[in-house]
VOVO-270392 format. One line per field, with one value per residue (C-alpha): residue in three letters; chain; x, y, z; residue number from 0. Coordinates in steps of 0.02 Angstrom, whole numbers. Layout:
r	(Ala,...) .
c	(A,...) .
east	(X,...) .
north	(Y,...) .
up	(Z,...) .
k	(NUM,...) .
***
This chain:
r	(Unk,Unk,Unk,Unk,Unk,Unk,Unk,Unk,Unk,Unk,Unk,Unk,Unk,Unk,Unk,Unk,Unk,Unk,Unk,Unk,Unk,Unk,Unk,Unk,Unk,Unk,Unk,Unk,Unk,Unk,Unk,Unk,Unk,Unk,Unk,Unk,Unk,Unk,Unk,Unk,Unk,Unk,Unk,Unk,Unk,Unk,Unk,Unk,Unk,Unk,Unk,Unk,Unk,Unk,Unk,Unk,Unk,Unk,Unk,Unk,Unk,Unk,Unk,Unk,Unk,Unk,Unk,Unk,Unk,Unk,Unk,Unk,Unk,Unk,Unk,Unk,Unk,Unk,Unk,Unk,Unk,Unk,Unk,Unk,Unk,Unk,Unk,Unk,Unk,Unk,Unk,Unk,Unk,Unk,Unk,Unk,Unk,Unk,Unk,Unk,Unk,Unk,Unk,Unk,Unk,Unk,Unk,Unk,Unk,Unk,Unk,Unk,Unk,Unk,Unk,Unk,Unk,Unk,Unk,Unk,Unk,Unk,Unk,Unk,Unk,Unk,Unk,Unk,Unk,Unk,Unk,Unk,Unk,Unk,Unk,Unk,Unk,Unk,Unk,Unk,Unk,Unk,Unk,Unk,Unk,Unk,Unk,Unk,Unk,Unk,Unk,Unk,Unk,Unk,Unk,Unk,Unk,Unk,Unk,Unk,Unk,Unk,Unk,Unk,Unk,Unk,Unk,Unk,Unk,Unk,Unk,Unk,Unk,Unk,Unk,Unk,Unk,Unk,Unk,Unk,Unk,Unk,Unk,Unk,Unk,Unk) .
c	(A,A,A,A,A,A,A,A,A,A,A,A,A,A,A,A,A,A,A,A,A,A,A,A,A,A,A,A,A,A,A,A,A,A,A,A,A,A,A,A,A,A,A,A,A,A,A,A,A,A,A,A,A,A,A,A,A,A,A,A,A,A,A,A,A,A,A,A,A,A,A,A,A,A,A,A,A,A,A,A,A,A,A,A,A,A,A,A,A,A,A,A,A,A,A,A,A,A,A,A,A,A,A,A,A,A,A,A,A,A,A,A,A,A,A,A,A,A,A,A,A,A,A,A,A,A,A,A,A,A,A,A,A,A,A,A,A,A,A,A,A,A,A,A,A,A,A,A,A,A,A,A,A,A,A,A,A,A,A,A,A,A,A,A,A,A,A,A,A,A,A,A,A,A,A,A,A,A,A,A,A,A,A,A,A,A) .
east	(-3091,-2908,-2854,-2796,-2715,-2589,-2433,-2316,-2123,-1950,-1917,-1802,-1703,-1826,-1963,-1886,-1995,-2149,-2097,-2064,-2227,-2316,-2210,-2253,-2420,-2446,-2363,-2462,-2639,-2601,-2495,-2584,-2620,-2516,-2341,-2297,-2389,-2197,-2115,-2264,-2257,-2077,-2084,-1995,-2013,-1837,-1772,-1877,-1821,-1639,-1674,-1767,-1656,-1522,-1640,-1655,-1474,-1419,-1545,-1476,-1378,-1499,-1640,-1760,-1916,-2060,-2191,-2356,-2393,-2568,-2602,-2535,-2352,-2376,-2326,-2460,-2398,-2218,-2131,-1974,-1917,-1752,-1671,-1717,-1630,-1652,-1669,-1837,-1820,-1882,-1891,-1761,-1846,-1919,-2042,-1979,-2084,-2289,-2374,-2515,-2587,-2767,-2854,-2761,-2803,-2951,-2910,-2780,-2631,-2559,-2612,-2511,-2353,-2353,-2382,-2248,-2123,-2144,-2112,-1963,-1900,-1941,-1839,-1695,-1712,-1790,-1966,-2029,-2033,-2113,-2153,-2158,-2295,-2365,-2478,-2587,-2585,-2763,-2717,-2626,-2789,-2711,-2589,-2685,-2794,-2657,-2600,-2478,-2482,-2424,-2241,-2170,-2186,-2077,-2085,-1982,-1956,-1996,-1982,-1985,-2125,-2145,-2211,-2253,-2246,-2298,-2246,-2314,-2241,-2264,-2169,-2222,-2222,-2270,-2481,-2435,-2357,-2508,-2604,-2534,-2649,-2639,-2502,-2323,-2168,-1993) .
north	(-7132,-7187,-7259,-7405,-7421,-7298,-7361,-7285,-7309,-7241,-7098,-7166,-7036,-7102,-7009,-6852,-6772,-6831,-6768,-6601,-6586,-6628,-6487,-6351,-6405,-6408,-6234,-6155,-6219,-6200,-6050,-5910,-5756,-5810,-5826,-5685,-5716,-5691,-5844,-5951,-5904,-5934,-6092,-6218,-6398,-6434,-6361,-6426,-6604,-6558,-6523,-6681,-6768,-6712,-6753,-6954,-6953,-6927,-7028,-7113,-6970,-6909,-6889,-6977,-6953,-7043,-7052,-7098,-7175,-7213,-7372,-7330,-7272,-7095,-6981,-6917,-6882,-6834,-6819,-6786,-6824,-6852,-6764,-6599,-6473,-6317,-6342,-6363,-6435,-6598,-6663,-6766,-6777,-6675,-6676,-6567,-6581,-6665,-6617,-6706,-6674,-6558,-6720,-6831,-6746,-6816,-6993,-7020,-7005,-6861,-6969,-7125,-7011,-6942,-7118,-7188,-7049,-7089,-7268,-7238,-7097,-7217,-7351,-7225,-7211,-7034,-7026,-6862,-6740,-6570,-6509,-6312,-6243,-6071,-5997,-5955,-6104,-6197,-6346,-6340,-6401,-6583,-6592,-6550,-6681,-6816,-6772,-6601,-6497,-6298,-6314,-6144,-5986,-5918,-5730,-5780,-5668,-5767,-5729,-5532,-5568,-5544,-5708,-5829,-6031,-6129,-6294,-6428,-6563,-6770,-6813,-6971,-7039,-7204,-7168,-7079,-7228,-7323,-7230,-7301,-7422,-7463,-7571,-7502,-7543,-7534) .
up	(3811,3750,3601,3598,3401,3466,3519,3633,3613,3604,3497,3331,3213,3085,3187,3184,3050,3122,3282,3209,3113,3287,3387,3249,3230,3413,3447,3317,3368,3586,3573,3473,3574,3713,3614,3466,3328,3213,3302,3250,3061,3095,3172,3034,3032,2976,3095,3222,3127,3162,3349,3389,3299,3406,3545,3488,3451,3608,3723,3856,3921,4061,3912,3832,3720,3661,3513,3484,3317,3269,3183,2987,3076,3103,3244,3344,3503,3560,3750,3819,3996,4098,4246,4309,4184,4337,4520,4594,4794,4799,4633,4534,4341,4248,4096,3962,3818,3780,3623,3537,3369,3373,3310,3445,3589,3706,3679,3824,3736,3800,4005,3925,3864,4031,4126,3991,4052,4239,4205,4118,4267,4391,4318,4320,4496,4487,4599,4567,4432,4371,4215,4164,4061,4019,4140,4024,3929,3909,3901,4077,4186,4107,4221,4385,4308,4325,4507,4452,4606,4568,4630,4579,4449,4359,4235,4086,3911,3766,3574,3664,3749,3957,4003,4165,4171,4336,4379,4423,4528,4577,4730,4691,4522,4539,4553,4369,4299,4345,4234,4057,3980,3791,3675,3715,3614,3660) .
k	(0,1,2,3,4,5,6,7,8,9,10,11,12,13,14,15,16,17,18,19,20,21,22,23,24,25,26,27,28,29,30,31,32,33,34,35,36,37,38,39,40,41,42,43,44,45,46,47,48,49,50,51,52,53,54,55,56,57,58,59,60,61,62,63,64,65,66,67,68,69,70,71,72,73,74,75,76,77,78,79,80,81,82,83,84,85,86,87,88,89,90,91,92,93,94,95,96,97,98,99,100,101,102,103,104,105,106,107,108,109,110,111,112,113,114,115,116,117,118,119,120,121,122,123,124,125,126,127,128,129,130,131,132,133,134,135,136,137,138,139,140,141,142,143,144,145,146,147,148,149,150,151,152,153,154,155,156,157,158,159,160,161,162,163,164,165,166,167,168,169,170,171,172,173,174,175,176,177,178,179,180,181,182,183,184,185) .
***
C-alpha cells in the first residue's frame, strides 16, 4: 500500500527540524538493544537540526537529501544519497541515510525515498550504489526487498559498542528508480 498525500522532494534548511525529529525518533524506536542504550537518551534534536542543516546547506556538492512531508507539511520521511563516501568495487553512489517515522512506515515511503534517490544518482551519472546498515538491524530485510544484494561486512565500534553493518549493493539502479510512484516535488 503507499501513500499517495506524501510528497517527496528536496531537502530545504526550513526542514531541518523536522528532519531531526525524524532521525531521533527513528534511532530511538530501530536501535534499542542493538545500539547503547546512553547514546539514545543522548541523542538531541538540535543538534541533529544543526547537522542536517549542514547537510541541506551544502547539497549539490556530491550530496543530496530528501523529505517526505505528509499532506499538512510535515516531515515524515528523510534520505540522503550522493557518491560513495568509502570504496566498495563496483559501485559509484551510495545511500547514506533513510529513516521514516514509526507511524510512516508500511506505506511505501521509505521504497519511494529510495526510488527518489536512484533517480537523482542516475541523473548524476552514478549507476550503482550501496547502502550500509546494521547487521542486526530489523528493518534491513527492506532492502533485499528492493533488489539490495549483501555486497560486503564490515565490524565497526560504535558509541563503545563492537558492532557489524553489511551492505547492500545495485549494480544497476535504474530497476530501483522504477519503483517511485506517488506526487514528487522539486
Amino acid at each position: 500500500m503507499t501513500n499517495p498525500t506524501v510528497a517527496i522532494r528536496k531537502a530545504r534548511a526550513a526542514d531541518a527540524p523536522g528532519m531531526a525529529c525524524v532521525h531521533v525518533q527513528s534511532w530511538r524506536s530501530t536501535y534499542p538493544g542493538l545500539i547503547p542504550d546512553s547514546f539514545l537518551v543522548g541523542l538531541s534534536e538540535p543538534a541533529s537540526a544543526a547537522r542536517w542543516r549542514s547537510v541541506v546547506e551544502t547539497q549539490g556538492s556530491g550530496q543530496s537529501a530528501l523529505v517526505a512531508v505528509d499532506a499538512a507539511g510535515a516531515v515524515v520521511g528523510i534520505a540522503a544519497f550522493g557518491t560513495r563516501r568509502g570504496a566498495i568495487d563496483g559501485y559509484d553512489g551510495e545511500f547514506y541515510a533513510l529513516y521514516l517515522l514509526e507511524e510512516a512506515k508500511g506505506l511505501g515511503i521509505g521504497r519511494r525515498l529510495m526510488a527518489a534517490m536512484a533517480e537523482r544518482l542516475l541523473a548524476a551519472g552514478l549507476r550503482s550504489a550501496f547502502v550500509w546498515c546494521l547487521r542486526d538491524n530489523p528493518s534491513r530485510w527492506f532492502y533485499e526487498r528492493l533488489g539490495g544484494v549483501r555486497v560486503a561486512e564490515r565490524p565497526i565500534r560504535f558509541a563503545g559498542a563492537p558492532l557489524v553493518e553489511i551492505a547492500y549493493g545495485w549494480r544497476d539502479l535504474a530497476p530501483l528508480a522504477r519503483l517511485s510512484a506517488g506526487p514528487e516535488v522539486g
